[in-house]
C-alpha positions as CSV (number, residue, x, y, z in Angstrom):
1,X,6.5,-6.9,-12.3
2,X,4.8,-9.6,-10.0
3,X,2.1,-8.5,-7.4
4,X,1.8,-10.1,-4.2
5,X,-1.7,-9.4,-2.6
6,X,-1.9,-11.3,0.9
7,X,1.1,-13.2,0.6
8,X,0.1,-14.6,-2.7
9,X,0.9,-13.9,-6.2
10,X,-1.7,-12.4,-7.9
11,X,-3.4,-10.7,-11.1
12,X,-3.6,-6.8,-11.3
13,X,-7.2,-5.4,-11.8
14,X,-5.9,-2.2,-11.6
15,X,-4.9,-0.1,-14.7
16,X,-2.2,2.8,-14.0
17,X,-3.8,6.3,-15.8
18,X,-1.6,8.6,-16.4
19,X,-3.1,12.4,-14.9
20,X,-3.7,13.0,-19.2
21,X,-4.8,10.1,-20.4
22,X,-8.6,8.8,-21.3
23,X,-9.8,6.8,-18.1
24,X,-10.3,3.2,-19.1
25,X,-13.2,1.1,-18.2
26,X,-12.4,-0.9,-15.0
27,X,-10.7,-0.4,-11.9
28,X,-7.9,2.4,-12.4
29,X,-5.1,3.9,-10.1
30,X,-4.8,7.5,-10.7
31,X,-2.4,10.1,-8.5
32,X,-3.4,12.3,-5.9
33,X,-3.3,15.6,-8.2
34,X,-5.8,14.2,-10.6
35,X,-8.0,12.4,-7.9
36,X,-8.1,15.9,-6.5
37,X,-9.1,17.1,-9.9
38,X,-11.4,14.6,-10.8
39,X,-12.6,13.2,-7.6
40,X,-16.3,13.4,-8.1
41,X,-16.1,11.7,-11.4
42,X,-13.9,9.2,-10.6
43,X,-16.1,7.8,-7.5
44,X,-19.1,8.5,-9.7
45,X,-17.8,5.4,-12.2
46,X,-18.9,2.8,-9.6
47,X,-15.6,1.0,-10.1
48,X,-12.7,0.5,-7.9
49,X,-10.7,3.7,-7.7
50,X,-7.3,3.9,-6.3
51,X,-4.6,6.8,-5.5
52,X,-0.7,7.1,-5.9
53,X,1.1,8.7,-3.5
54,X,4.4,10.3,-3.7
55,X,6.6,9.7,-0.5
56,X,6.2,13.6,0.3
57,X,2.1,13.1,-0.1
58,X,0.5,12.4,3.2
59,X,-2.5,10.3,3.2
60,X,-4.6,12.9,5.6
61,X,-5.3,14.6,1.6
62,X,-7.4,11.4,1.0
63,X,-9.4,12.2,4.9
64,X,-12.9,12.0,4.3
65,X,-12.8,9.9,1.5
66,X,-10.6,7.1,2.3
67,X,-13.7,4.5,2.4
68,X,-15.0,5.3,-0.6
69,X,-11.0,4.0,-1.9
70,X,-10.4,0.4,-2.8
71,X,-6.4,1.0,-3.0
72,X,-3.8,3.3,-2.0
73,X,-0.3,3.1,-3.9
74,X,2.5,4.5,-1.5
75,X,5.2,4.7,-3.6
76,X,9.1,4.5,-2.5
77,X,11.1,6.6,-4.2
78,X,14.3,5.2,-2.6
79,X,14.9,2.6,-0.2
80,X,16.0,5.1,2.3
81,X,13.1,7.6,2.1
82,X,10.8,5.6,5.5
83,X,7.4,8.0,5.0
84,X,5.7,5.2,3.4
85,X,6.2,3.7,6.2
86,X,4.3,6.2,8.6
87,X,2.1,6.4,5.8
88,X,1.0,2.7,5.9
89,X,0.5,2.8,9.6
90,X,-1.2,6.4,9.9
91,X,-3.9,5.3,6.8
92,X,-4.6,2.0,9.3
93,X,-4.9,3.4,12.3
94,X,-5.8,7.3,12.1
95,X,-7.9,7.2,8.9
96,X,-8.4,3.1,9.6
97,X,-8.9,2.9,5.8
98,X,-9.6,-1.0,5.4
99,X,-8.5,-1.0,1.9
100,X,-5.4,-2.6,0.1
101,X,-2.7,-0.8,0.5
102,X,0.2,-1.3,-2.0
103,X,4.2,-0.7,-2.2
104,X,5.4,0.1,-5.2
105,X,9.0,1.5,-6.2
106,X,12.6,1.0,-4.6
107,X,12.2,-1.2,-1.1
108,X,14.8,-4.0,-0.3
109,X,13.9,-7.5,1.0
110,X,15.1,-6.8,4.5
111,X,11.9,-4.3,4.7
112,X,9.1,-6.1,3.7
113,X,8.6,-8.2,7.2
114,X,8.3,-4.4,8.7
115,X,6.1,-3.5,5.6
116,X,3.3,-6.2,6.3
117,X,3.8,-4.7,10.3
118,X,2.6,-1.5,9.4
119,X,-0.2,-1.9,7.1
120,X,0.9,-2.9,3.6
121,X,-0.6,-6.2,2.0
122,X,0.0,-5.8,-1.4
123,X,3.1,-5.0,-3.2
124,X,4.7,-4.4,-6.9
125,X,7.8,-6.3,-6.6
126,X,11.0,-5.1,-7.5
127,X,13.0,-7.0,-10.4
128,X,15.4,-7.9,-7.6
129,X,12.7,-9.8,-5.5
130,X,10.9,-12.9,-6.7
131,X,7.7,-14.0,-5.5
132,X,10.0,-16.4,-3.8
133,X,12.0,-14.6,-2.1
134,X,9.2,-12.4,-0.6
135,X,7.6,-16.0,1.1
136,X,11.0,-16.3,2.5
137,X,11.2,-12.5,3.6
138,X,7.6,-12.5,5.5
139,X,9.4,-16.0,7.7
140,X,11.7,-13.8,9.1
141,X,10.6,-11.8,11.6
142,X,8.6,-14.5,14.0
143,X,8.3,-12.7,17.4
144,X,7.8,-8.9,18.1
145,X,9.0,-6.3,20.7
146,X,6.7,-3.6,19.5
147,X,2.9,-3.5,18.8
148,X,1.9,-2.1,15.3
149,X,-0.8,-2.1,12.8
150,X,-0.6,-5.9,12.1
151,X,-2.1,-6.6,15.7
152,X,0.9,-9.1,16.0
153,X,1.6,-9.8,19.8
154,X,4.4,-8.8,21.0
155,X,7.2,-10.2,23.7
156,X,5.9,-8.7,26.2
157,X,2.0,-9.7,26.0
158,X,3.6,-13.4,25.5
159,X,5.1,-13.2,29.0
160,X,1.7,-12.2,30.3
């Protein structure tokens, strides 16, 4: 599975722990129920830490210690399920965590243009997307009606 970080492909520092496993040395992605358990720990390490979230797993659980995270994982469990979406934007602009934020899990091509809009910048592609096709997909989309977390300017500020 390729990683795109900023539009680029990239290499994965990150190691996925399972909530019973041994914690490797590194940076490490755990999910919300363990970071929860082993919170105090895990920020002790002086490594990156980062959380997986479900689609039903707000971000608010991570307030207070969203800047002491270098990653948040929201993951899609189907294409159709948008709460990552809302999740992207409210961990921006509510909790303004400045970390990488990462889709992972079912999302289609025709999303990922209103993915970078909300927040995202990093994402575990799908087998059915190539680093390629994801250049192509962030192309798309080259004016904007509505303002969002990308800053983009929209239509309307264009007109002046």
């Amino acid at each position: 599975m390729a990683l795109i970080k900023n539009g680029a492909v990239a290499d994965d520092p990150y190691t996925d722990v399972a909530d019973d496993a041994v914690l490797p040395d590194g940076p490490v992605i755990v999910s919300l129920q363990r970071f929860r358990v082993d919170r105090d720990g895990l920020l002790a390490r002086n490594t990156p830490v980062g959380v997986r979230l479900a689609p039903d797993q707000s971000p608010e659980a991570l307030a207070g210690d969203q800047g002491r995270l270098a990653l948040v994982v929201l993951e899609f469990a189907k294409f159709r399920d948008g709460r990552p979406f809302s999740w992207a934007r409210l961990l921006r602009t509510r909790l303004t965590f400045a970390g990488e934020i990462r889709a992972s899990g079912d999302f289609l091509y025709d999303q990922i243009a209103f993915l970078v809009r909300v927040g995202f910048d990093a994402f575990a592609l799908p087998p059915a997307i190539t680093p390629k096709l994801f250049q192509r997909a962030l192309g798309e989309m080259t004016n904007v009606y509505q303002p969002s977390a990308d800053g983009k300017t929209t239509i309307r500020q264009l007109r002046g």
